[in-house]
C-alpha positions as CSV (number, residue, x, y, z in Angstrom):
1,X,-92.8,35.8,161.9
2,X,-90.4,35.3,158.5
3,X,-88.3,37.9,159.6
4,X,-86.1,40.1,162.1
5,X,-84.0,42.4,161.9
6,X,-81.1,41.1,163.3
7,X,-79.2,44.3,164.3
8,X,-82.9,45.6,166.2
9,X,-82.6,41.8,167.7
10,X,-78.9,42.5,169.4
11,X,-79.5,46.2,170.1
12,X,-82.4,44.4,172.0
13,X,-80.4,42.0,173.4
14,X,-77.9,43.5,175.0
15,X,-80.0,46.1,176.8
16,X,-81.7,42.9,178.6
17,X,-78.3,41.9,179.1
18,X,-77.4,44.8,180.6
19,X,-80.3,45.9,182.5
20,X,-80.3,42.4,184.3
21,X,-76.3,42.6,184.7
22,X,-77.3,45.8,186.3
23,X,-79.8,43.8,189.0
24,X,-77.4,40.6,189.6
25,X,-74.3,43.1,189.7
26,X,-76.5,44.9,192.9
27,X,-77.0,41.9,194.3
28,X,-73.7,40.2,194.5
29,X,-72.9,41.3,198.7
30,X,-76.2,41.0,199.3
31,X,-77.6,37.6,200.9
32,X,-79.5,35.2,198.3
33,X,-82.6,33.6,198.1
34,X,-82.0,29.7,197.1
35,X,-85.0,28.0,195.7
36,X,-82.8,25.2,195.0
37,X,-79.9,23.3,196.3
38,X,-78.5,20.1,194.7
39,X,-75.3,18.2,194.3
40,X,-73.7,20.2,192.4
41,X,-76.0,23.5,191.7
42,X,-78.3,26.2,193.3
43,X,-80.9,27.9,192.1
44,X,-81.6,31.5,193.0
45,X,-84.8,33.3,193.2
46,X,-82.6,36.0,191.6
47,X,-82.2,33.8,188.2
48,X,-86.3,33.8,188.2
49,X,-86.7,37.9,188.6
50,X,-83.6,38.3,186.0
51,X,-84.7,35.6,183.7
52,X,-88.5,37.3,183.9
53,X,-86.6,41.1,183.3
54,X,-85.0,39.6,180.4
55,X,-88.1,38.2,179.3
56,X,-90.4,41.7,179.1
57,X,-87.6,43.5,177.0
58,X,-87.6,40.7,174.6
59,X,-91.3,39.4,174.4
60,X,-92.3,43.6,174.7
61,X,-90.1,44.4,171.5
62,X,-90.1,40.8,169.3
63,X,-93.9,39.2,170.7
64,X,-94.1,36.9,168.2
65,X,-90.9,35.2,169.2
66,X,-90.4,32.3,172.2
67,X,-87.8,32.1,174.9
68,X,-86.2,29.2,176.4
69,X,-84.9,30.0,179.3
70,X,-82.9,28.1,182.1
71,X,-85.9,29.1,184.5
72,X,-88.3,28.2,181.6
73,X,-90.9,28.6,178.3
74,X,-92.4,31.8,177.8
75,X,-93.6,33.3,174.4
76,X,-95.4,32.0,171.1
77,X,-95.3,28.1,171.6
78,X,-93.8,27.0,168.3
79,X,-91.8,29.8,166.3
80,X,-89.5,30.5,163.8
81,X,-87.4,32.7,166.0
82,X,-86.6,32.1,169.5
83,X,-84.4,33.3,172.2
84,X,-81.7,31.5,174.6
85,X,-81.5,32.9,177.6
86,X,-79.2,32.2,181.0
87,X,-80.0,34.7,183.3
88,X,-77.1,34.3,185.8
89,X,-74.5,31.7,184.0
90,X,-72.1,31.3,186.8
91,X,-74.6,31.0,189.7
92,X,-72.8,29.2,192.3
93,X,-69.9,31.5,191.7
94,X,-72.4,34.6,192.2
95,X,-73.9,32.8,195.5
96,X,-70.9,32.7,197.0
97,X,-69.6,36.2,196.3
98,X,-67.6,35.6,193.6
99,X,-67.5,38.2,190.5
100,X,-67.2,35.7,188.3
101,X,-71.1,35.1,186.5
102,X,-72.4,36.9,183.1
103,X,-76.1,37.1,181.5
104,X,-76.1,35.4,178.4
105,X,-78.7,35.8,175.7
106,X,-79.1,34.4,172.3
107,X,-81.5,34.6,169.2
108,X,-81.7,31.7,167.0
109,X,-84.0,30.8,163.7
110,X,-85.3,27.7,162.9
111,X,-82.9,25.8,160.3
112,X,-85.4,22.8,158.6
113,X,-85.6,20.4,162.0
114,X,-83.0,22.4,164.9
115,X,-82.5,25.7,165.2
116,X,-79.1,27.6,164.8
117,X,-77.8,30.8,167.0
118,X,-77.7,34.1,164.5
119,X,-76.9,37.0,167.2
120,X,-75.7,37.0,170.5
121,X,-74.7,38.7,173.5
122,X,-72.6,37.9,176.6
123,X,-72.5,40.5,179.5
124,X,-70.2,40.0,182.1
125,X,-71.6,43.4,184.8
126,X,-68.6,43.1,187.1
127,X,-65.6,43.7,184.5
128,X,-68.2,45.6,182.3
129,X,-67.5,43.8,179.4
130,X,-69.5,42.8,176.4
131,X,-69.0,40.2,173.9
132,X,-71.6,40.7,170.8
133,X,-72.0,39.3,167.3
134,X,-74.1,38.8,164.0
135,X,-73.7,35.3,162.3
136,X,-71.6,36.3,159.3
137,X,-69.7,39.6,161.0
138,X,-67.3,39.7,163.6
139,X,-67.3,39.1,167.2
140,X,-66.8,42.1,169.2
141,X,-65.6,43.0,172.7
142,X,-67.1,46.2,173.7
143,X,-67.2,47.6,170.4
144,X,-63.8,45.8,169.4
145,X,-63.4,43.4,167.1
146,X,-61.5,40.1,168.3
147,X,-60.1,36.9,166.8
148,X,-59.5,33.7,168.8
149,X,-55.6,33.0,169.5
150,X,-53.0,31.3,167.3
151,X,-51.5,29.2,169.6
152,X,-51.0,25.2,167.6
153,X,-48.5,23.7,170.5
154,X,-50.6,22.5,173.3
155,X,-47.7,23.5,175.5
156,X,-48.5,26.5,175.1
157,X,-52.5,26.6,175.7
158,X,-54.5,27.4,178.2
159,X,-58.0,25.0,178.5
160,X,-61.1,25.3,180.2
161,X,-62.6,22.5,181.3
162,X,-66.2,21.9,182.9
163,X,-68.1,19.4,184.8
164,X,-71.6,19.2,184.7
165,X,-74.2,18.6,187.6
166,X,-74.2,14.6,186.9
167,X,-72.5,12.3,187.6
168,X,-71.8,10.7,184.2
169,X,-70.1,14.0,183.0
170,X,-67.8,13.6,186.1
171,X,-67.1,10.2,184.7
172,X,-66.6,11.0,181.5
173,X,-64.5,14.1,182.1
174,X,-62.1,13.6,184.9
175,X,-59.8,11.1,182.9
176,X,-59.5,13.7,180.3
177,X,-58.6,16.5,183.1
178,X,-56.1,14.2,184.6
179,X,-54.1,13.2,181.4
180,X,-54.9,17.0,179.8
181,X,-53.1,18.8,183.4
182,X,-49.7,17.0,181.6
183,X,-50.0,18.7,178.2
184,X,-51.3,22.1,178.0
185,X,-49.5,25.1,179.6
186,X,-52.5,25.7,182.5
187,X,-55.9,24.0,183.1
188,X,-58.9,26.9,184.4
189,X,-62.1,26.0,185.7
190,X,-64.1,29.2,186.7
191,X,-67.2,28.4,186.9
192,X,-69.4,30.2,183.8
193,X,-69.2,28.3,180.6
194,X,-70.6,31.6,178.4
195,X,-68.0,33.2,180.0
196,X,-65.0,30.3,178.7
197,X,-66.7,31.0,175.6
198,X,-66.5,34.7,175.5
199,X,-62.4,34.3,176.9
200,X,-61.3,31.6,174.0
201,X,-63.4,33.8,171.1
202,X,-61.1,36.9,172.5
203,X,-57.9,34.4,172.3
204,X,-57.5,34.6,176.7
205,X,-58.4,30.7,176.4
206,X,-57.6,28.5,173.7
207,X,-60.1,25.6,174.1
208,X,-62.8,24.6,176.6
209,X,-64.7,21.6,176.6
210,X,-67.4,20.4,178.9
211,X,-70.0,17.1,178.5
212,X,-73.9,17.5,179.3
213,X,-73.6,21.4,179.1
214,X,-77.2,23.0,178.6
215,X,-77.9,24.7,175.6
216,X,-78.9,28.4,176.9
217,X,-75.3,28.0,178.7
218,X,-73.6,27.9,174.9
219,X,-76.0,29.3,172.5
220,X,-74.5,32.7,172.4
221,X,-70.6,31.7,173.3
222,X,-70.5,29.4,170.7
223,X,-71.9,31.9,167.7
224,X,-69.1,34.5,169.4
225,X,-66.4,32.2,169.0
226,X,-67.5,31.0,165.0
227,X,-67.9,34.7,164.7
228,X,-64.5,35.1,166.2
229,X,-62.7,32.9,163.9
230,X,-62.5,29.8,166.1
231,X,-64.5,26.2,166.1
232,X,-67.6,25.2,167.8
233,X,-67.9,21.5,167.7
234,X,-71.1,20.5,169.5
235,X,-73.6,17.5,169.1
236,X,-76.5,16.5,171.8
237,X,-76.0,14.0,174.1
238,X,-79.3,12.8,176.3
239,X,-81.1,14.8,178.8
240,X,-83.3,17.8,177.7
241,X,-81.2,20.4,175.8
242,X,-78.1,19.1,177.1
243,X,-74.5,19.4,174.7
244,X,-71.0,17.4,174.4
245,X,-68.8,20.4,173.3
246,X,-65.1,21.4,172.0
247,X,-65.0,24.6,171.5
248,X,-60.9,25.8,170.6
249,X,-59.0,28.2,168.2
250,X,-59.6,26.1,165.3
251,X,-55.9,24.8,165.6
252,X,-55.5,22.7,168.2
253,X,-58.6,20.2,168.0
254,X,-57.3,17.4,166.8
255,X,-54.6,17.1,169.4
256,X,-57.4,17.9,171.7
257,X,-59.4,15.3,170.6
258,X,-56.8,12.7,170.8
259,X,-55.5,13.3,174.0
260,X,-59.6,12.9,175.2
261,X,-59.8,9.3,173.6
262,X,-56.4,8.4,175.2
263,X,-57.4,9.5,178.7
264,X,-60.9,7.7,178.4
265,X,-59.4,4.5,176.8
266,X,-57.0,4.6,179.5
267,X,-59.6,4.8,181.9
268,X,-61.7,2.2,180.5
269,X,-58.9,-0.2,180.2
């Protein structure tokens, strides 16, 4: 397929994104079904039955694209054009009861060897709120356009920060919690990393940075905070489609950055 049309592609998108909000938004007093439990995760049979909602809008209106999915492949094997979908982002938060989880859906062309996020949608059902944007447009909050903040002094920022499921990101990231805690304003960690996407792009955050991050967790957060007027710094680290990441205002990374080496030197040392 050489081409979509990329306003078709979002319309498309965030009607899966809101038909499946719809479904986990249902669910979220409701007991759960867990087909997995691990360290630090759980997976729901409730990701598989969004993930596979999500996947018959998509594949019934674009069937020459792919999807890669947090609950798996589905589609044309090798396209131009896929999508980047997390059916629940925030699950552990949405097993337990908390309103704090979002559907997050990407589509991204192929860019000579990787492949690069071009519209994307972010539905968060239990605020009813919908982040959206076109590479090259702005990012918009239920219709609204919005810019990241313009905070510079780290005293005055509030960061996300994440921790992965391994224990190597737990390594690598605590030293830069602990020495960060003593610099910026307040330190959040809620649990959906679309959603600390979605919240520095509309300037409520004004960096968040998490190590071995998965890529359907970011693909559409990231493209609403470039959209937004703000950075996303990302590069692969190993493990299948797993991201470092700094995403931030576009002001304050450099601090940001430097206070991360001192903490893990520090911790090295």
């Amino acid at each position: 397929m050489k081409s979509v049309n990329l306003n078709s592609a979002l319309a498309c998108a965030v009607e899966a994104a809101r038909r499946a909000g719809a479904l986990i938004r249902r669910n979220l007093s409701v007991n759960k079904t867990i087909n997995l439990r691990s360290a630090h995760d759980i997976k729901l049979e409730l990701d598989v039955r969004s993930q596979k909602l999500i996947e018959k809008i998509l594949l019934g209106a674009f069937p020459q694209t792919a999807i890669l999915g947090e609950e798996g492949l589905a589609g044309k094997g090798d396209p131009d054009w896929r999508w980047v979908v997390d059916p629940i982002d925030g699950t552990v938060n949405f097993t337990y009861g908390i309103p704090h989880a979002c559907v997050s859906i990407a589509l991204q062309q192929r860019a000579r060897k990787d492949f690069e996020s071009v519209a994307g949608a972010v539905y968060d059902p239990f605020c009813d709120e919908l982040w959206t944007s076109i590479r090259g447009h702005p990012a918009r909050l239920n219709g609204r356009r919005i810019h990241v903040s313009k905070h510079r002094k780290l005293s005055e920022c509030i960061v996300s920060i994440g921790f992965a499921k391994d224990a190597e990101s737990l390594h690598h990231n605590l030293p830069v919690f602990n020495h960060l805690v003593r610099h910026v304003l307040k330190i959040r960690m809620m649990g959906s990393a679309a959603l600390a996407l979605t919240y520095v792009a509309s300037g409520r955050f004004d960096a968040y940075i998490e190590t071995g991050i998965q890529l359907w967790d970011i693909a559409a957060g990231g493209l609403i905070i470039e959209c937004a007027g703000g950075e996303f710094w990302n590069r692969p680290v190993p493990g299948t489609a797993k991201y470092e990441m700094l995403a931030n205002n576009g002001l304050v990374r450099r601090k940001l950055e430097s206070l991360a080496r001192e903490a893990r030197a520090g911790a090295a040392g």
